[in-house]
PQR file with spaces between the fields and no chain letter, atoms N, CA, C, O and H, PARSE charges and radii, in Angstrom:
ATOM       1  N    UNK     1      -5.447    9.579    8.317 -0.4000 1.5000
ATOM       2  CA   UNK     1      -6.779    9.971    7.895 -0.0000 2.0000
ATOM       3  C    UNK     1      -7.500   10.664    9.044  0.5500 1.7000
ATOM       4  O    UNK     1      -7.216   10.354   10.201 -0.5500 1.4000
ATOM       5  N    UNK     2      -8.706   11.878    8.693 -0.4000 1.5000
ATOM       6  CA   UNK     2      -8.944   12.334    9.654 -0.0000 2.0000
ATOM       7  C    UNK     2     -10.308   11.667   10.347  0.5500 1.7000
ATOM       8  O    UNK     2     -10.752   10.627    9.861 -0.5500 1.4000
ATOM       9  H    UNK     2      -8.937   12.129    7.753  0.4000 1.0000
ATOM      10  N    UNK     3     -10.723   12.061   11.076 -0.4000 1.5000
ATOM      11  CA   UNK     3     -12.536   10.977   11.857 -0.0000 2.0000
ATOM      12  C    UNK     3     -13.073   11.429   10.749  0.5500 1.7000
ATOM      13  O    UNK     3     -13.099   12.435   10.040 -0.5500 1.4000
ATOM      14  H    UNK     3     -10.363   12.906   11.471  0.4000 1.0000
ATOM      15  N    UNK     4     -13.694    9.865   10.865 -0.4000 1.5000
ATOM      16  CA   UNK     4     -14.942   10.242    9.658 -0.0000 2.0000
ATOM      17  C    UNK     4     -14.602    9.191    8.481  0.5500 1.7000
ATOM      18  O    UNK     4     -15.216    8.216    8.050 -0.5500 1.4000
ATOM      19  H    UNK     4     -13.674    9.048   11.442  0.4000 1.0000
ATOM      20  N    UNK     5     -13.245    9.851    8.104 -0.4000 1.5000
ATOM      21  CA   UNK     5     -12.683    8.698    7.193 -0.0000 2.0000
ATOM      22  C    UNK     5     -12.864    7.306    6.936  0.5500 1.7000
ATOM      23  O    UNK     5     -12.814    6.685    7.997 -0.5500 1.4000
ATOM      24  H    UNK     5     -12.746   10.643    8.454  0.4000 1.0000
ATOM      25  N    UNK     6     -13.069    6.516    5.872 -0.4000 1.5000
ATOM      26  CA   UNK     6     -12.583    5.021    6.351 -0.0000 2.0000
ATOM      27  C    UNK     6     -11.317    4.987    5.760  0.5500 1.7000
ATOM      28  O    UNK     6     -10.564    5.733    5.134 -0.5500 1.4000
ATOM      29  H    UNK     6     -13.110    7.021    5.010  0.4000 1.0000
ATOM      30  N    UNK     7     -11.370    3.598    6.283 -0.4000 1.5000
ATOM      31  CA   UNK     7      -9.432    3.135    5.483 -0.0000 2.0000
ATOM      32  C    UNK     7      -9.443    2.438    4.005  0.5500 1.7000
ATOM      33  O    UNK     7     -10.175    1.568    3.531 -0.5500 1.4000
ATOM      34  H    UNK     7     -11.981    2.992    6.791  0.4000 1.0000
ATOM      35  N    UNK     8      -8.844    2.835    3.713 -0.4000 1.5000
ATOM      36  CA   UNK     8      -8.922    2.438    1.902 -0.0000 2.0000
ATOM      37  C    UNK     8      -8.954    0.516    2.207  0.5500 1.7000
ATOM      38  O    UNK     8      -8.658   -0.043    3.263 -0.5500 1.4000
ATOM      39  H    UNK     8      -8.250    3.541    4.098  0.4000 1.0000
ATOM      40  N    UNK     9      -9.332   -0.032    1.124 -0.4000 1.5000
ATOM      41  CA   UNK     9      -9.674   -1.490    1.165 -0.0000 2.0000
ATOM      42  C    UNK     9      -8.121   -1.679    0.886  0.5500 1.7000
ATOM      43  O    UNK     9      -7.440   -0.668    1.058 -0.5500 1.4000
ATOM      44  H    UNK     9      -9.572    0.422    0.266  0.4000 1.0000
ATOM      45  N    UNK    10      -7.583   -2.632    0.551 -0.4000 1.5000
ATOM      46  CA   UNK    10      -6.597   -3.796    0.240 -0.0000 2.0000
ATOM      47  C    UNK    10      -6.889   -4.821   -0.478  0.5500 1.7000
ATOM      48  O    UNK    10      -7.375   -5.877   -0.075 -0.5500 1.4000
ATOM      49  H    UNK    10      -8.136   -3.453    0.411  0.4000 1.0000
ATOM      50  N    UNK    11      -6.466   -4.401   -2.057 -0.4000 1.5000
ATOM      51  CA   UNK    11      -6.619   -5.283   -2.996 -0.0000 2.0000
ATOM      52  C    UNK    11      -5.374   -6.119   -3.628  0.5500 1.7000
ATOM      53  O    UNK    11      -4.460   -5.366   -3.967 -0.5500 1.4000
ATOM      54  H    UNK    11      -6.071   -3.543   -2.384  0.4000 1.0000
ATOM      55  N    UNK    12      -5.192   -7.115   -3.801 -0.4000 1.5000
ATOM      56  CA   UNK    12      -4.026   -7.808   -4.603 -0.0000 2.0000
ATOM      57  C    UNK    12      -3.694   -7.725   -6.014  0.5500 1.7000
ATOM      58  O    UNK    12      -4.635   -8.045   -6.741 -0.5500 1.4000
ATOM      59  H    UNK    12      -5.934   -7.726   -3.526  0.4000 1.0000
ATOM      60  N    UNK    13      -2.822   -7.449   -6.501 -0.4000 1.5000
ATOM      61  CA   UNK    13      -2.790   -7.150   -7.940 -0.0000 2.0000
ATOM      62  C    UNK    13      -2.406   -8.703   -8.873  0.5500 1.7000
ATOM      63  O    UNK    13      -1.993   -9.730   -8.334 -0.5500 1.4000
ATOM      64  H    UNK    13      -2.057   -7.189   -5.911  0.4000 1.0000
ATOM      65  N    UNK    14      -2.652   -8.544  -10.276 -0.4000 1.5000
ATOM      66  CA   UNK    14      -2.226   -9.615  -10.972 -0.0000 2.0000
ATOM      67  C    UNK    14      -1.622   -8.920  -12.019  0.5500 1.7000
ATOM      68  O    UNK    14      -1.998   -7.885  -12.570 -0.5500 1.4000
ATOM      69  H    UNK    14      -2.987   -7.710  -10.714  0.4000 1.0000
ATOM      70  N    UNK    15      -0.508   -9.705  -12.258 -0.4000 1.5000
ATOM      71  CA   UNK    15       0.095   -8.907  -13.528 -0.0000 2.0000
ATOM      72  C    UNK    15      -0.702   -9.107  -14.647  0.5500 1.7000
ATOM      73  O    UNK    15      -1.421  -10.075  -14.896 -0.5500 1.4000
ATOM      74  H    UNK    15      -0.203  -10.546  -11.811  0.4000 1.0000
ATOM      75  N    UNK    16      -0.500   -8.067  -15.320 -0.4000 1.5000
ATOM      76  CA   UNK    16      -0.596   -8.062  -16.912 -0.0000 2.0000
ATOM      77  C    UNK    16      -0.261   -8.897  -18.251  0.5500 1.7000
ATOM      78  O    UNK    16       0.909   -9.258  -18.126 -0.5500 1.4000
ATOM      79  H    UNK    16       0.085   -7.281  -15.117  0.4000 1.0000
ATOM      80  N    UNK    17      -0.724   -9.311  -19.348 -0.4000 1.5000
ATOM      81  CA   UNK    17      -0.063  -10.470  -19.823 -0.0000 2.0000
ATOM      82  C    UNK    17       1.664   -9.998  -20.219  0.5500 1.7000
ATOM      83  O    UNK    17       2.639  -10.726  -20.033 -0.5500 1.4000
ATOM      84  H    UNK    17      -1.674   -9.017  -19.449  0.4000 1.0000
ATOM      85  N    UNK    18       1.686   -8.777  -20.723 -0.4000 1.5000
ATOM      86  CA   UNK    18       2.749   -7.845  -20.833 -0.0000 2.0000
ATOM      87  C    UNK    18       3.737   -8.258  -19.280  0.5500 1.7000
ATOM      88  O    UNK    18       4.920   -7.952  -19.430 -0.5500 1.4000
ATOM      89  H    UNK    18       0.894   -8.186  -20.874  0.4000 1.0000
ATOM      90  N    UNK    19       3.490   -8.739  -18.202 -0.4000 1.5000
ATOM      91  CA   UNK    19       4.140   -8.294  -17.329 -0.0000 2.0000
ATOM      92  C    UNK    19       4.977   -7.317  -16.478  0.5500 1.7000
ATOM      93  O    UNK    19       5.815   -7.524  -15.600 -0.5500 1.4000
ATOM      94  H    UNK    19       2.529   -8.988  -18.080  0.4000 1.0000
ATOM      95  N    UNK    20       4.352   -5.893  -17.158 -0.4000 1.5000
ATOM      96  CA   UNK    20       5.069   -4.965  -16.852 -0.0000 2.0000
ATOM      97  C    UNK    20       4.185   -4.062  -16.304  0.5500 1.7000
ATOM      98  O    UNK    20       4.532   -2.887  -16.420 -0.5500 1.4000
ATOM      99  H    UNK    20       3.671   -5.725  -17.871  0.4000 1.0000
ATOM     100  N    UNK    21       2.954   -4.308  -15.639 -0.4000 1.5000
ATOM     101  CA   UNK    21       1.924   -3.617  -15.352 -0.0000 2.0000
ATOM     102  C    UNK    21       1.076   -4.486  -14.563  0.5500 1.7000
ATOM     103  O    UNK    21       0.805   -5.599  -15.013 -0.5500 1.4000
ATOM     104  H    UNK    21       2.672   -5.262  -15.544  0.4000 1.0000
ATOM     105  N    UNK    22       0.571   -4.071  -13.308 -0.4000 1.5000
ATOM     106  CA   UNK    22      -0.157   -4.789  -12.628 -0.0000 2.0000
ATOM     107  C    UNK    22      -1.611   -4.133  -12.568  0.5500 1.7000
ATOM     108  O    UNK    22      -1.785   -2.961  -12.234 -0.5500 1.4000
ATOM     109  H    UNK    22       0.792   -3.166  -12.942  0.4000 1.0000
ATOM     110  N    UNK    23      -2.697   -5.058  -12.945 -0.4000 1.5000
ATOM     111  CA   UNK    23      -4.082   -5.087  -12.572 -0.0000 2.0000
ATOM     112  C    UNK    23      -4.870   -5.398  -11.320  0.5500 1.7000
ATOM     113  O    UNK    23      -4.491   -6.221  -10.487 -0.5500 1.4000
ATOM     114  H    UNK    23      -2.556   -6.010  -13.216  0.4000 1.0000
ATOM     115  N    UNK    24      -5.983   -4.698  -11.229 -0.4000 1.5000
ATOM     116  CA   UNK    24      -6.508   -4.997  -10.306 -0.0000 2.0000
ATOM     117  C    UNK    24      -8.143   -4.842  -10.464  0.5500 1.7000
ATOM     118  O    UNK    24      -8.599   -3.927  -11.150 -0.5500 1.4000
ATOM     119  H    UNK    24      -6.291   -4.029  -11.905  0.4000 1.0000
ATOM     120  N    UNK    25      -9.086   -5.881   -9.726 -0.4000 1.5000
ATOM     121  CA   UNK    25     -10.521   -5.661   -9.483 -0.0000 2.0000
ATOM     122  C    UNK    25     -11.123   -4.882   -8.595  0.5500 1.7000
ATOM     123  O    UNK    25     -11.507   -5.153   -7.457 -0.5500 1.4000
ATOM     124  H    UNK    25      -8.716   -6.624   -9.169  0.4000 1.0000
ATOM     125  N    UNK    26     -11.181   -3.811   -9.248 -0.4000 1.5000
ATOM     126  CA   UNK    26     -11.901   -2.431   -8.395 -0.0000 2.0000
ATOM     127  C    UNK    26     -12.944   -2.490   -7.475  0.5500 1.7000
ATOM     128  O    UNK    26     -14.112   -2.624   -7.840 -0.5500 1.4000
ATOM     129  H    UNK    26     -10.869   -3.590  -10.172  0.4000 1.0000
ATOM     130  N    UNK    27     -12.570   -2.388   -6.168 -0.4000 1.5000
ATOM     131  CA   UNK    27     -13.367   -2.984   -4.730 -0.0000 2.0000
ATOM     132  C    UNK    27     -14.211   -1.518   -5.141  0.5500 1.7000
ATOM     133  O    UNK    27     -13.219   -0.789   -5.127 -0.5500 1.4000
ATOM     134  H    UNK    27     -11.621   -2.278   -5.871  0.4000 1.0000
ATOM     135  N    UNK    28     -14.655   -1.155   -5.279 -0.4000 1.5000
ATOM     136  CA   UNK    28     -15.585    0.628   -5.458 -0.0000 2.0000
ATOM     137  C    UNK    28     -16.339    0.487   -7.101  0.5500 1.7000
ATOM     138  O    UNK    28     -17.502    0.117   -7.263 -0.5500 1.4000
ATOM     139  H    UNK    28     -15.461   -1.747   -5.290  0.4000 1.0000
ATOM     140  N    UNK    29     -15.768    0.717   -7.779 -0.4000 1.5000
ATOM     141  CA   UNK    29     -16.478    0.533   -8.957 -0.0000 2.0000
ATOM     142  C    UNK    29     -16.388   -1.049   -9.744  0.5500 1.7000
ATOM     143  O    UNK    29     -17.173   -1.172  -10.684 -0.5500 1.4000
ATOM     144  H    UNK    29     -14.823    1.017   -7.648  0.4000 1.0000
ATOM     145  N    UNK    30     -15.620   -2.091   -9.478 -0.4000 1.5000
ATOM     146  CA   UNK    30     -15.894   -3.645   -9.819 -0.0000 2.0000
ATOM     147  C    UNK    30     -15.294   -3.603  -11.746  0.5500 1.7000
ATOM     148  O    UNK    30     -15.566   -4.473  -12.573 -0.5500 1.4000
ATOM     149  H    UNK    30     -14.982   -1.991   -8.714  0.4000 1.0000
ATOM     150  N    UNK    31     -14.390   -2.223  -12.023 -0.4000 1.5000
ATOM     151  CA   UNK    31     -13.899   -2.427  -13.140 -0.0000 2.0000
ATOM     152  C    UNK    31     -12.471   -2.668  -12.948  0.5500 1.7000
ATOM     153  O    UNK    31     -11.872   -2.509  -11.884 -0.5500 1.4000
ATOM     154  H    UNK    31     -14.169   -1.516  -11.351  0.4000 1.0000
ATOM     155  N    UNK    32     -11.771   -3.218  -14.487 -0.4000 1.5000
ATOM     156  CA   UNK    32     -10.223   -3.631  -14.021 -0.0000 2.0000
ATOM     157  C    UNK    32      -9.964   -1.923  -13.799  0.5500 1.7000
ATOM     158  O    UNK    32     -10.817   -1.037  -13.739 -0.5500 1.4000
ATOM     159  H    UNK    32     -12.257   -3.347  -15.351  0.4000 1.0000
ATOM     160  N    UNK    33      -8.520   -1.816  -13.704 -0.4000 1.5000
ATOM     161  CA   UNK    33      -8.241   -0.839  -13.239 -0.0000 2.0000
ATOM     162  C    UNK    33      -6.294   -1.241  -13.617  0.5500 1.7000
ATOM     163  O    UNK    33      -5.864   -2.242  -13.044 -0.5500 1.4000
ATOM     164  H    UNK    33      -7.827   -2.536  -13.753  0.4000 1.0000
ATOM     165  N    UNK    34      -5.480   -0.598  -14.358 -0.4000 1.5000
ATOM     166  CA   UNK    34      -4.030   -1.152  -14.219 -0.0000 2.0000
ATOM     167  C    UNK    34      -2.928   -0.170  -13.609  0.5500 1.7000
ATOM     168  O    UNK    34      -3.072    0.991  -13.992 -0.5500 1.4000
ATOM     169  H    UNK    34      -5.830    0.215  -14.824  0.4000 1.0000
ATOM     170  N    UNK    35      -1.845   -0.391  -12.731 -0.4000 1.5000
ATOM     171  CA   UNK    35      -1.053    0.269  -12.383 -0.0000 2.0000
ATOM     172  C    UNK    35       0.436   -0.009  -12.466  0.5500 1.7000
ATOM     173  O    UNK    35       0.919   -1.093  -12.794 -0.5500 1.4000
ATOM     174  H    UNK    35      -1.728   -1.334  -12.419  0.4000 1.0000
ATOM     175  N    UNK    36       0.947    0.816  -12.215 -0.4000 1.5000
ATOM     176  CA   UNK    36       2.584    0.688  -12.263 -0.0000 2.0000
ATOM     177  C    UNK    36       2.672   -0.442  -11.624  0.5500 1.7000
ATOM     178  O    UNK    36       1.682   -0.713  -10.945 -0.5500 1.4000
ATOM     179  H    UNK    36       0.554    1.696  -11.949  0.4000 1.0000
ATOM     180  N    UNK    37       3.945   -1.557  -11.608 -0.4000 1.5000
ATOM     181  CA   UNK    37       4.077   -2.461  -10.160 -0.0000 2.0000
ATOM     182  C    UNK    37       4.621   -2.012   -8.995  0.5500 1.7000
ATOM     183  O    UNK    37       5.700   -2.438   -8.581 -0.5500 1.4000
ATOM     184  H    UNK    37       4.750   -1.337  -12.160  0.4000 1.0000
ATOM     185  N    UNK    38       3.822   -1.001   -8.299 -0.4000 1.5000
ATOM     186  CA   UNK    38       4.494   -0.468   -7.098 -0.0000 2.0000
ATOM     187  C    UNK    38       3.470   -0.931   -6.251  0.5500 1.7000
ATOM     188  O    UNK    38       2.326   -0.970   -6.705 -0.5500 1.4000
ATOM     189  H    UNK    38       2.946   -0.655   -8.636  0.4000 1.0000
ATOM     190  N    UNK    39       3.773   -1.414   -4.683 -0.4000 1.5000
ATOM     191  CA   UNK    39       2.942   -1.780   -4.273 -0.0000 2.0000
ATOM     192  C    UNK    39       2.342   -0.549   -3.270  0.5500 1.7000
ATOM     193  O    UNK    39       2.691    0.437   -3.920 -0.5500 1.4000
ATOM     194  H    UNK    39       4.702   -1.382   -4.315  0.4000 1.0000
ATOM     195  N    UNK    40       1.634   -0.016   -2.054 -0.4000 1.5000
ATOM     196  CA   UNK    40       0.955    0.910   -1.684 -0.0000 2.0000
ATOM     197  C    UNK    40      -0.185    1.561   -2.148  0.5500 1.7000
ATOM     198  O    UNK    40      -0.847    1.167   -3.108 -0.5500 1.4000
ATOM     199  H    UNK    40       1.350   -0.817   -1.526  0.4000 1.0000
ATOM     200  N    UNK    41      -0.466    2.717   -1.370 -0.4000 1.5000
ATOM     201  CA   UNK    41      -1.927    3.090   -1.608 -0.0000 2.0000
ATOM     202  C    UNK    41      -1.825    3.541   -3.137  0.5500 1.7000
ATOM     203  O    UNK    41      -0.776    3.561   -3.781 -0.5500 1.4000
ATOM     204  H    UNK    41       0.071    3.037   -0.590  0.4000 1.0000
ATOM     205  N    UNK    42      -3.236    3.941   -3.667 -0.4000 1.5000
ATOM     206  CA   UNK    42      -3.395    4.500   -5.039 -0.0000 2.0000
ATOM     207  C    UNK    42      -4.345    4.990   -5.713  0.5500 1.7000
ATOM     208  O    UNK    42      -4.819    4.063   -6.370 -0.5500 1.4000
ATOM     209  H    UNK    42      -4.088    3.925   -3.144  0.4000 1.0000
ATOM     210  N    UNK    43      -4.658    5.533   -5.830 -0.4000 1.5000
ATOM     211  CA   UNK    43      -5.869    6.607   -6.254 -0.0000 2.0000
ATOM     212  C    UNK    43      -6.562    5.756   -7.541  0.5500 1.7000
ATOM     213  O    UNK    43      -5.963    5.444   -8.570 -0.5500 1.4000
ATOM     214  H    UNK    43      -4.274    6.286   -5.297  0.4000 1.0000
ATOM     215  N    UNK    44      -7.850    5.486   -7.250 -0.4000 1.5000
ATOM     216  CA   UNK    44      -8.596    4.930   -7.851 -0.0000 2.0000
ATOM     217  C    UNK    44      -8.721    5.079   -9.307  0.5500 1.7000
ATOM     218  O    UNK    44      -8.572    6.281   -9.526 -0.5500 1.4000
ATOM     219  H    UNK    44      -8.336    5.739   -6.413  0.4000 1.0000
ATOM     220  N    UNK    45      -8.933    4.417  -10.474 -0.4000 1.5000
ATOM     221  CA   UNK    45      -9.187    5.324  -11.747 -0.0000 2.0000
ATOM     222  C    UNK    45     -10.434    5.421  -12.185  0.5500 1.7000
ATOM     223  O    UNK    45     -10.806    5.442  -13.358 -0.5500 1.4000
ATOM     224  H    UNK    45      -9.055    3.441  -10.296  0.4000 1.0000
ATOM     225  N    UNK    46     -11.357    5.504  -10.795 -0.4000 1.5000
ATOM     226  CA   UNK    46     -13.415    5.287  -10.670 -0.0000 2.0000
ATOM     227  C    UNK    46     -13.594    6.709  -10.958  0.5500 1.7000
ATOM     228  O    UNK    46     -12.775    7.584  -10.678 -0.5500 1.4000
ATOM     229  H    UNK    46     -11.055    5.487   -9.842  0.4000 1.0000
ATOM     230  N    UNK    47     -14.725    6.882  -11.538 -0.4000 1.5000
ATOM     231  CA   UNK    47     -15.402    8.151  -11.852 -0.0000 2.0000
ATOM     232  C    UNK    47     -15.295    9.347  -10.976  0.5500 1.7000
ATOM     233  O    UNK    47     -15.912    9.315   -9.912 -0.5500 1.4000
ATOM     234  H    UNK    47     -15.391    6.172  -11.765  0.4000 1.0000
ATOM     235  N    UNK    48     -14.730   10.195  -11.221 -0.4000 1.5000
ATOM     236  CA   UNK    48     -14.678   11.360  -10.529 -0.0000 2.0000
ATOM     237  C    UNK    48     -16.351   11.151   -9.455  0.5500 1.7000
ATOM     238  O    UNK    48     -17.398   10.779   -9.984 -0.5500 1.4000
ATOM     239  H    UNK    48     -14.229   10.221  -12.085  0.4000 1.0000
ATOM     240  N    UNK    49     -16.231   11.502   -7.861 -0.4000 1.5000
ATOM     241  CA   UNK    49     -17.146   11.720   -7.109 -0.0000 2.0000
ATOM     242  C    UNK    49     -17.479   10.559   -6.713  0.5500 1.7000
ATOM     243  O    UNK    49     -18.505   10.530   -6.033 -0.5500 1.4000
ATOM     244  H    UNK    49     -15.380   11.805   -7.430  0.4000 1.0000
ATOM     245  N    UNK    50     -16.771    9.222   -6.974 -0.4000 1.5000
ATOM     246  CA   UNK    50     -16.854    8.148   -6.582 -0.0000 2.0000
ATOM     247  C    UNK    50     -16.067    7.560   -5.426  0.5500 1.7000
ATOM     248  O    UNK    50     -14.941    8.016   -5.225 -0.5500 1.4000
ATOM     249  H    UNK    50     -15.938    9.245   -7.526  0.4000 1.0000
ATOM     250  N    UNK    51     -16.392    6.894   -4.885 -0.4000 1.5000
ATOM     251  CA   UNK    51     -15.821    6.585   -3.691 -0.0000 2.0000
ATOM     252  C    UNK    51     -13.808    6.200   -3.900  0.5500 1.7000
ATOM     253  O    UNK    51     -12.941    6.539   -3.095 -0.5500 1.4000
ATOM     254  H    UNK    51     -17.307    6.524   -5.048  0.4000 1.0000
ATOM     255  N    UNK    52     -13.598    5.441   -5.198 -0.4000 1.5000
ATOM     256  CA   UNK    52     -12.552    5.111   -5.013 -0.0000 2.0000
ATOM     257  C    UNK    52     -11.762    6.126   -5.548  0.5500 1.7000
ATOM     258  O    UNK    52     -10.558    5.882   -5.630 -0.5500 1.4000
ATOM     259  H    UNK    52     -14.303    5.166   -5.852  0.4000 1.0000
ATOM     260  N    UNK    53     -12.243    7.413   -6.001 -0.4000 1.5000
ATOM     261  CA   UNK    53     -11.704    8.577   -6.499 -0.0000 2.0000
ATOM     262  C    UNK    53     -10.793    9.405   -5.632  0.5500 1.7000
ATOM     263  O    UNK    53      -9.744    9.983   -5.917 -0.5500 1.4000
ATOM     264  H    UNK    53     -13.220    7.611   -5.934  0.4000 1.0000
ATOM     265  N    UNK    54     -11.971    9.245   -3.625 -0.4000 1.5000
ATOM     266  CA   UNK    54     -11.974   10.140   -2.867 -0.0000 2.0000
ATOM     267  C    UNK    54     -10.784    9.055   -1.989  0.5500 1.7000
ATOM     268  O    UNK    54      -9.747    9.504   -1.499 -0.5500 1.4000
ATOM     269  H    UNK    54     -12.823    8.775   -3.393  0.4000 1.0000
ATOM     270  N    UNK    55     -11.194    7.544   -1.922 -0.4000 1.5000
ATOM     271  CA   UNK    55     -10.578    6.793   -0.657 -0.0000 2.0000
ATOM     272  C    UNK    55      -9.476    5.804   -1.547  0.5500 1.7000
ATOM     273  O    UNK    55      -8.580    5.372   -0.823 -0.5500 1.4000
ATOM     274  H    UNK    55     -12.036    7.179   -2.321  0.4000 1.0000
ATOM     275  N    UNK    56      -9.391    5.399   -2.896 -0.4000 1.5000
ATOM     276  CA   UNK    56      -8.591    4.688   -3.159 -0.0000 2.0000
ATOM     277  C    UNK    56      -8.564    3.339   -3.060  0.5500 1.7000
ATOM     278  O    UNK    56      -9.610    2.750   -3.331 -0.5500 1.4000
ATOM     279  H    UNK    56     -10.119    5.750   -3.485  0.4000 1.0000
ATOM     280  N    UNK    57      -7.097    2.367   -2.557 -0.4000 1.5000
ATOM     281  CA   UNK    57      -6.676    1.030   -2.327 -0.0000 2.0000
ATOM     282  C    UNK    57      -5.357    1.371   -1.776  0.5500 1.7000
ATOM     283  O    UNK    57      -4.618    2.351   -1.680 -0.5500 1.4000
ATOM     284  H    UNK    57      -6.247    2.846   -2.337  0.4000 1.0000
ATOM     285  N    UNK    58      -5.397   -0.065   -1.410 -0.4000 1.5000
ATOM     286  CA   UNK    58      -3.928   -0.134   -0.836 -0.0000 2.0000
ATOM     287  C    UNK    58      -3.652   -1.595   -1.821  0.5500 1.7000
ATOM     288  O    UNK    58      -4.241   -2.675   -1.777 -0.5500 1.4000
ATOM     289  H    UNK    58      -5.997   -0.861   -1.489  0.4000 1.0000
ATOM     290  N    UNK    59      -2.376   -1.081   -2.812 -0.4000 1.5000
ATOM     291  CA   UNK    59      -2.528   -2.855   -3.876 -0.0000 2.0000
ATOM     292  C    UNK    59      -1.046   -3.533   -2.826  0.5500 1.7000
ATOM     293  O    UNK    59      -0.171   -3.027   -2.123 -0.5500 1.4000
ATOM     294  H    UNK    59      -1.897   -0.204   -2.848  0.4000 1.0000
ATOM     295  N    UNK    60      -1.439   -4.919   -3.248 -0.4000 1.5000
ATOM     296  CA   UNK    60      -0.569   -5.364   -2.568 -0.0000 2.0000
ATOM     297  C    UNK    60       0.034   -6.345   -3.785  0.5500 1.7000
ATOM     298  O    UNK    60      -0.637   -6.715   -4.749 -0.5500 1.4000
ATOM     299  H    UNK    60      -2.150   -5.329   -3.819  0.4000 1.0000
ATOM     300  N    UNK    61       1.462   -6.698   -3.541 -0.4000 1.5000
ATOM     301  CA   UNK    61       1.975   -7.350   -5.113 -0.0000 2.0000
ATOM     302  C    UNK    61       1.381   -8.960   -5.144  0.5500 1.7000
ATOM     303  O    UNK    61       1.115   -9.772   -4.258 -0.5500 1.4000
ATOM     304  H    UNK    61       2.007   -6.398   -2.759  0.4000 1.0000
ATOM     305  N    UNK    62       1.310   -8.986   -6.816 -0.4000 1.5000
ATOM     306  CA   UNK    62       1.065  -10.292   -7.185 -0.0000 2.0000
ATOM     307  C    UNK    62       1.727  -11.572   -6.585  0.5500 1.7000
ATOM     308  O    UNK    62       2.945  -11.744   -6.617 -0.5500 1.4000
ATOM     309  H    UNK    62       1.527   -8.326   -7.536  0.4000 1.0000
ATOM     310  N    UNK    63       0.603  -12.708   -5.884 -0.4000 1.5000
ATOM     311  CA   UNK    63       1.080  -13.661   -5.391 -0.0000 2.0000
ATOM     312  C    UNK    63       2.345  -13.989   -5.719  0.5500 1.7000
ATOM     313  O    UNK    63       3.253  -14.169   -4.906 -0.5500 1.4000
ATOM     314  H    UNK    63      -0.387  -12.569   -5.859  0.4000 1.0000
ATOM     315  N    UNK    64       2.444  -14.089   -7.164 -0.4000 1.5000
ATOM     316  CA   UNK    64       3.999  -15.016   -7.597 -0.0000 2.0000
ATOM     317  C    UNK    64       5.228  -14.165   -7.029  0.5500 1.7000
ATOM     318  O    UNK    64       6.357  -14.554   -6.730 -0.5500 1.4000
ATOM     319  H    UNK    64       1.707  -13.943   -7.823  0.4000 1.0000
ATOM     320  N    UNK    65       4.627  -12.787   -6.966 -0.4000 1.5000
ATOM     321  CA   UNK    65       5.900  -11.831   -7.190 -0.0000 2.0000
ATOM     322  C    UNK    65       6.180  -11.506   -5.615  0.5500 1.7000
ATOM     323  O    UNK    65       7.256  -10.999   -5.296 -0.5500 1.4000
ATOM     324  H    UNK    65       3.710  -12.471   -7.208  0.4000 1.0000
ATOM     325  N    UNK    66       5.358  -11.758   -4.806 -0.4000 1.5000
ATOM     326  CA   UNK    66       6.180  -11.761   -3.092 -0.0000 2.0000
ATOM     327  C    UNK    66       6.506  -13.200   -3.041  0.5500 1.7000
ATOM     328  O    UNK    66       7.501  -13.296   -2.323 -0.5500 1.4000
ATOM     329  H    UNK    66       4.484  -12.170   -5.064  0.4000 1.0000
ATOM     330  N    UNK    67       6.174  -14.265   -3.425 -0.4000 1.5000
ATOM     331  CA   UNK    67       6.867  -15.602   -3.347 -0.0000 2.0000
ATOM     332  C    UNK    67       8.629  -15.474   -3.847  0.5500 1.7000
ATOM     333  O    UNK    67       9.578  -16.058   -3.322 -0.5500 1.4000
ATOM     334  H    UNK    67       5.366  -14.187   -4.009  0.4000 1.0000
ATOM     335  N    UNK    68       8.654  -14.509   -5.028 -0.4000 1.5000
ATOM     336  CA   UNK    68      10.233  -14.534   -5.502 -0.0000 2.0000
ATOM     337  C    UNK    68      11.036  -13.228   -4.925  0.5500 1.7000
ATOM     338  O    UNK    68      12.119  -12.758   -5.273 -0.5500 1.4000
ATOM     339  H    UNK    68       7.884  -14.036   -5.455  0.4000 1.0000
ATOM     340  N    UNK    69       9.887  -12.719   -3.676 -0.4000 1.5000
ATOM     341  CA   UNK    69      10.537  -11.545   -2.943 -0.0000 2.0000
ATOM     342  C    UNK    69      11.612  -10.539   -3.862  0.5500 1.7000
ATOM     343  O    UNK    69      12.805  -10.369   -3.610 -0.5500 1.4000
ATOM     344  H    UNK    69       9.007  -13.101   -3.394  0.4000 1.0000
ATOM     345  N    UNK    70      10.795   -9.902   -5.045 -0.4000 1.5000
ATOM     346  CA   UNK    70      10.788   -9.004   -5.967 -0.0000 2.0000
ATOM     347  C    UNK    70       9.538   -7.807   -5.823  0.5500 1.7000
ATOM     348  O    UNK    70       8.822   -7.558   -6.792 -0.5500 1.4000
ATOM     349  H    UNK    70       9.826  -10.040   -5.249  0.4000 1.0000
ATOM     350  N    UNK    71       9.362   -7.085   -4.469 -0.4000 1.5000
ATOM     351  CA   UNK    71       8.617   -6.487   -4.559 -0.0000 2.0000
ATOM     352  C    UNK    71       8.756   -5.060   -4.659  0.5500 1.7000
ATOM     353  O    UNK    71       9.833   -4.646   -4.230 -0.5500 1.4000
ATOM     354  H    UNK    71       9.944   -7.287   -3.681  0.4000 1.0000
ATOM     355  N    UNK    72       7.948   -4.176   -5.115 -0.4000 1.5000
ATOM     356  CA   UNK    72       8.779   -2.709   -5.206 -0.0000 2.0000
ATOM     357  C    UNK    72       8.127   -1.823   -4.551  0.5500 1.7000
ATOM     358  O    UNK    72       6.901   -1.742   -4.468 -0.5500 1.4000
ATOM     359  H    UNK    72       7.073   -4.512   -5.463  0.4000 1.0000
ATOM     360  N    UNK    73       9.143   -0.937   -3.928 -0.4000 1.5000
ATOM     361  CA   UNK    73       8.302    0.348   -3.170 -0.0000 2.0000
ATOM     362  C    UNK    73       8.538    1.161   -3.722  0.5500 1.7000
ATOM     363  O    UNK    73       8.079    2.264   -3.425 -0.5500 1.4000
ATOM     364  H    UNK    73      10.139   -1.003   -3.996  0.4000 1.0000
C-alpha cells in the first residue's frame, strides 16, 4: 500500500448454514457480507465510495475450520 493508506481490518468469517460459503460482519458498513471460503484480502460488497469498497478486509477462516486445518488459499 502506498503512504496515506491504511491497512485493511481483519475480520473472521462464519460459515453459512449451506456450508459452502463464508460470512462475514462488515467492519465499514456493519452489513453481512458472504464470500467464497478463501481466506485473504477482499473487496468489500459496501456501497460504491465507501470505505470498504476502496480498503476492503483481510477474512480469516472460520474458527472450526483452522481447528480441522482445512483452510484454503
Amino acid at each position: 500500500m502506498s503512504a496515506g493508506q491504511h491497512t485493511p481490518p481483519t475480520v473472521r468469517a462464519v460459515w453459512t448454514s449451506n456450508r459452502t460459503t463464508w460470512r462475514i460482519n462488515c467492519p465499514h458498513c456493519f452489513a453481512v457480507h458472504v464470500h467464497g471460503p478463501q481466506v485473504g484480502h477482499k473487496v468489500a460488497h459496501c456501497e460504491p465510495g465507501t470505505p470498504g469498497k476502496t480498503l476492503g478486509y483481510v477474512v480469516e477462516a472460520p474458527a472450526d475450520q483452522q481447528a480441522l486445518g482445512e483452510v484454503t488459499r
